[in-house]
SEFIGU-44125 format. One record per residue (C-alpha): residue in one letter; x, y, z. Coordinates in Angstrom, 1 decimal. Example, Ala and Ser with C-alpha at 12.3 -4.5 7.8 and 13.67 -1.06 7.14 Angstrom:
A 12.3 -4.5 7.8;
S 13.7 -1.1 7.1;
END
This chain:
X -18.2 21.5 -55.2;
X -16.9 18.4 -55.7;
X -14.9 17.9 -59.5;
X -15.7 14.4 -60.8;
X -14.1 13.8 -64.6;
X -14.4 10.2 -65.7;
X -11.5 10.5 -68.7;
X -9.8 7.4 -67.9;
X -11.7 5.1 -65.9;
X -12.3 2.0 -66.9;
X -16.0 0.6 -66.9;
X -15.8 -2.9 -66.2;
X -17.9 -4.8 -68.2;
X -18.3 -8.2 -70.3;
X -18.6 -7.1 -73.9;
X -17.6 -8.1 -77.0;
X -16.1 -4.8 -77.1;
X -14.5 -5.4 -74.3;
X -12.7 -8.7 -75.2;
X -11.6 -6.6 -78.3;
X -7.8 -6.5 -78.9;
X -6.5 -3.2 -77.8;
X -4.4 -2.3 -80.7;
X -7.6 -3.2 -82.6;
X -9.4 -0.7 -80.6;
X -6.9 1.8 -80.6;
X -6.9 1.9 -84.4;
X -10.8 1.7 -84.8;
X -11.3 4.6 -82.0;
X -8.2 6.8 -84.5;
X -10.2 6.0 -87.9;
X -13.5 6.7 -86.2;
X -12.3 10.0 -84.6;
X -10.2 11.4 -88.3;
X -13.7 10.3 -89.7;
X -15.6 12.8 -88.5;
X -13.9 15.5 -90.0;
X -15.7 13.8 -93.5;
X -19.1 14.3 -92.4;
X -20.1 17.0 -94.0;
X -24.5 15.7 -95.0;
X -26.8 15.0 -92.1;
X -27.1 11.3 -94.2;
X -23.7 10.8 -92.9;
X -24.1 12.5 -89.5;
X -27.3 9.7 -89.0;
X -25.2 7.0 -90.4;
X -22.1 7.9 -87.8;
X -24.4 8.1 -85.0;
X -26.2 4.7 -85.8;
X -22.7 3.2 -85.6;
X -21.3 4.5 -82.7;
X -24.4 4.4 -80.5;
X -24.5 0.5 -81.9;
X -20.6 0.2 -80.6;
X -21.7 1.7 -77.1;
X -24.9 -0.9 -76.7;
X -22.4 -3.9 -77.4;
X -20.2 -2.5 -74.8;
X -23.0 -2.7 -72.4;
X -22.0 0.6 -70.7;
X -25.2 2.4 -69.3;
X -26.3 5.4 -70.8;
X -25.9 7.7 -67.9;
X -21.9 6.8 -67.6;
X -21.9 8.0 -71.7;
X -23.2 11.0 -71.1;
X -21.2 12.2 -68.4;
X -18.0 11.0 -70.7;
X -19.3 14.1 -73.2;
X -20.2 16.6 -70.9;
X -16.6 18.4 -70.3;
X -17.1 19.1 -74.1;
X -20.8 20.4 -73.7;
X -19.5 24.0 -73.6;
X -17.0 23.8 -76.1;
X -19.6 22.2 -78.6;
X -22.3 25.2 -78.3;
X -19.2 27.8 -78.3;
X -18.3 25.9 -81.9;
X -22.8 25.9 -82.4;
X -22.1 29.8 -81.8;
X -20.1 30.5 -84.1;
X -21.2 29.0 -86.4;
X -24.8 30.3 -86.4;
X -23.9 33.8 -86.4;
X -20.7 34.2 -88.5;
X -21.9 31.9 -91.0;
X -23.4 34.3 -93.8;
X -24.3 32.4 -96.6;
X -28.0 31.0 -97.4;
X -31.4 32.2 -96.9;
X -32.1 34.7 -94.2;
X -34.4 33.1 -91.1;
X -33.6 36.4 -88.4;
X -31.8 38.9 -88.0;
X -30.3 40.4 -84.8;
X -28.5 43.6 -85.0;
X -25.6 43.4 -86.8;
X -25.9 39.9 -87.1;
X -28.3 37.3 -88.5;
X -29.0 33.6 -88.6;
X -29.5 32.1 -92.2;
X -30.4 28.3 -93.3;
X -26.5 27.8 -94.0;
X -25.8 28.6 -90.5;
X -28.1 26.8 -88.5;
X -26.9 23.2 -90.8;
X -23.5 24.7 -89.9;
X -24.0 25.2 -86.2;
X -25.9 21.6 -86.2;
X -23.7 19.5 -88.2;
X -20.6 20.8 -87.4;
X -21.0 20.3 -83.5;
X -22.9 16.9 -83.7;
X -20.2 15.2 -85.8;
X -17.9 15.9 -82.8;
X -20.1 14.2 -80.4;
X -19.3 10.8 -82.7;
X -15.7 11.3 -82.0;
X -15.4 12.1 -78.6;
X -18.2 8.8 -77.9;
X -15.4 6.6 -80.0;
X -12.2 7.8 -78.1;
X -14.6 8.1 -74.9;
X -15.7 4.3 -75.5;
X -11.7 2.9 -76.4;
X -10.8 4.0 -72.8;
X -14.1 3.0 -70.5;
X -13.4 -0.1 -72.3;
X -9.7 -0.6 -72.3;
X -7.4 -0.4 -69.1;
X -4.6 1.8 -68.6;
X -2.4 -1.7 -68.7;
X -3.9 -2.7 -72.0;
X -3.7 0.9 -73.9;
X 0.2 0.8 -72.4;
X 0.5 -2.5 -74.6;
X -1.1 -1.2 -77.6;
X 0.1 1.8 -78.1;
X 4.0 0.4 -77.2;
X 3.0 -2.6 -79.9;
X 2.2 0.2 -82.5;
X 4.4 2.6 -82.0;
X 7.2 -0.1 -81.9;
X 8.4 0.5 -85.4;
X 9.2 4.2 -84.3;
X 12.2 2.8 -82.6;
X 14.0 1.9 -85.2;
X 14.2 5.4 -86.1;
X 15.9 6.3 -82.7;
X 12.6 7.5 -81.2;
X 11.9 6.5 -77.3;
X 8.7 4.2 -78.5;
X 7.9 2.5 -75.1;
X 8.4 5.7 -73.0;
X 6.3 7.8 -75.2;
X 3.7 4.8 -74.4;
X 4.4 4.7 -70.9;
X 3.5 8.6 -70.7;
X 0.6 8.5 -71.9;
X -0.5 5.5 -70.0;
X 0.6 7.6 -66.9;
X -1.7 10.5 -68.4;
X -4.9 9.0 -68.3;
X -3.8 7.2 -64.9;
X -3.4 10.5 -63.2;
X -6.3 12.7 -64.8;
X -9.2 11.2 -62.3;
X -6.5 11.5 -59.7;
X -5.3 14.8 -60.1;
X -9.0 16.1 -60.6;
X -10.2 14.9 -56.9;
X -7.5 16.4 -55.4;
X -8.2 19.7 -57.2;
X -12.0 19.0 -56.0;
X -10.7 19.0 -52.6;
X -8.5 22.2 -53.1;
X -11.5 24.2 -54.0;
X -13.4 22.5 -50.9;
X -10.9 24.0 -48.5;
X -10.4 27.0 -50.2;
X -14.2 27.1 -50.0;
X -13.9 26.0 -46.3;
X -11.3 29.2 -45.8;
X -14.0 31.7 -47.0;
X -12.1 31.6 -50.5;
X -15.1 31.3 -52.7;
X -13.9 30.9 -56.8;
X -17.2 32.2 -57.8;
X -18.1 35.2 -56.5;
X -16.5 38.8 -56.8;
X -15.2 40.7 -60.0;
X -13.4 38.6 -62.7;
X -10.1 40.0 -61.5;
X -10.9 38.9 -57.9;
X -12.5 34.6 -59.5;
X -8.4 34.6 -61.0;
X -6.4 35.7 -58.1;
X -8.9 33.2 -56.3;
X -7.6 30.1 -58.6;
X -3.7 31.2 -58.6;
X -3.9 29.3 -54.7;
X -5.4 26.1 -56.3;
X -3.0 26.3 -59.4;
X 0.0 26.5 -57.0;
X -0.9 24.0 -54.5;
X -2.5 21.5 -57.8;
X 1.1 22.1 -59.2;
X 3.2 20.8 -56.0;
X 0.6 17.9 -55.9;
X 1.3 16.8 -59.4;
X 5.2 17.3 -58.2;
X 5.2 15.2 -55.5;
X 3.1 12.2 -57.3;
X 5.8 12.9 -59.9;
X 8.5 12.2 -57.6;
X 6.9 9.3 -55.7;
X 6.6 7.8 -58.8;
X 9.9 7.9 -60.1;
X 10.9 6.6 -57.1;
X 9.1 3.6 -56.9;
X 10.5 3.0 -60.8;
X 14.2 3.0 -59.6;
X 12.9 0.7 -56.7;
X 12.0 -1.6 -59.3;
X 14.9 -1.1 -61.7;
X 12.3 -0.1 -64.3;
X 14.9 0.5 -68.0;
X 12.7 2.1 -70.5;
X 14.5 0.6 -73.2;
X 15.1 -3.0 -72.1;
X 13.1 -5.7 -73.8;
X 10.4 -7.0 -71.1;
X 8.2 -10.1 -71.5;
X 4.1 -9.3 -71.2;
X 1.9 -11.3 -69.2;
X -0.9 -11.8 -71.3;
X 0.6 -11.3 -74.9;
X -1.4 -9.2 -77.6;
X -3.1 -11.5 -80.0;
X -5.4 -10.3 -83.0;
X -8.2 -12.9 -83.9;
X -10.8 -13.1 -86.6;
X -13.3 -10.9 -84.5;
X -10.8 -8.1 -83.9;
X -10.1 -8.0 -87.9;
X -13.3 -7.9 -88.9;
X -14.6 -4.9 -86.4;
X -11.3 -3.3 -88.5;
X -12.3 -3.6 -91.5;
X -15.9 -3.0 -90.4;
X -14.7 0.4 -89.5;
X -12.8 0.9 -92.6;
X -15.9 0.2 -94.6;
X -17.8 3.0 -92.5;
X -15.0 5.1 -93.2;
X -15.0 4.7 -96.7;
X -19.1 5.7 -97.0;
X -18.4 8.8 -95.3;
X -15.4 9.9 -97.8;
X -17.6 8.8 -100.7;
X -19.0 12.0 -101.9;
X -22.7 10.8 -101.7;
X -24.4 13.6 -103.6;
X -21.9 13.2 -106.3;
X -22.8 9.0 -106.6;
X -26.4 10.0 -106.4;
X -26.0 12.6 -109.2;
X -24.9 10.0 -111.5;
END
């Protein structure tokens, strides 16, 4: 019953994508991510997974690590599919089912609407199997710098969330191992009423919690051991740099970006 997540692990790799700069990626994985919300024909559903299917095969990241990037989202993408094939109403009627029926609308609804996700959780999925923790810290402290000048804690609200994705693979074996000895104990999470599966999981809550407390407190211990200052200015060992390949994957991007605001059916029209 082992719980394997790989949110956060880097794929080691020598890519183009790879050698990106990570503020460069960082940016590209945001535009691609708001971008999807704009796909809205399956012209521009094809045209977002041509491009972000291209980005994964210069990565050089096998397909099987992809896939297992998407599939904590699996269930929540055929709950959205769901939905949207039975409370969507409009358009012809294809079956009906009780009180409820499935029309043409629905089914493009329940299609569209969860594919275009998949393009946005593949970009953020592919900024972080190809970014290191180290490398998102820098980025994200490099662009949310100018936040500081308006009195917000820039570099700690980067070191966070470098300290997010550092713990998630971490924090999910140890809750693999929880359920094992729970398991172990005669403890099973899966059988019995629904009542009896919760009371099951308030053990591995509890005992996830004091884990996550006592990384928590190891950690901030081995900060003061180092004198770590979140607001002192600190030197980097390998400085950010931005070169010609890095701007033009952004502006690449933006292009891309840009086709799937155009209203298509509008340009064609004319």
């Amino acid at each position: 019953m082992a719980l394997r997540i790989s949110l956060g692990q880097y794929y080691n790799a020598d890519s183009i994508v790879h050698r990106l700069d990570p503020r460069a990626k960082v940016v590209i994985a945001l535009i691609m991510m708001v971008s999807v919300f704009f796909i809205t024909t399956p012209f521009k559903l094809a045209l977002g997974f041509i491009v972000i299917l291209g980005a994964v095969t210069l990565a050089h990241i096998p397909a099987r690590k992809v896939l297992s990037s998407i599939k904590p989202v699996v269930f929540m993408l055929v709950l959205l599919g769901l939905f949207n094939l039975f409370l969507t109403t409009d358009g012809i009627p294809l079956l009906h089912l009780g009180p409820l029926q499935i029309t043409t609308t629905g089914v493009r609804a329940a299609l569209l609407y969860s594919l275009r996700l998949i393009v946005g959780v593949l970009a953020g999925m592919l900024m972080l199997l190809t970014t290191t923790p180290a490398q998102l810290t820098d980025a994200f402290d490099a662009l949310l710098a100018p936040l500081a000048h308006i009195g917000l804690p820039a570099h700690e609200l980067a070191m966070v969330f470098s300290l997010m994705l550092r713990f998630i693979p971490t924090l999910t074996d140890e809750a693999g191992a929880i359920m094992d000895a729970q398991t172990a104990r005669g403890g099973a999470l899966s059988e019995g009423s629904p009542l009896k599966r919760v009371r099951s999981v308030m053990p591995v809550v509890v005992s996830l919690l004091a884990s996550a407390l006592h990384h928590a407190n190891d950690l901030s211990r081995a900060l003061d051991a180092r004198c770590y200052v979140g607001g002192a200015k600190r030197s980097h060992w390998h400085p950010l740099h931005m070169h010609a390949v890095d701007w033009l994957a952004l502006v690449l991007t933006i292009i891309y970006a840009t086709l799937l605001v155009v209203p298509w059916d509008f340009v064609v029209g004319r």
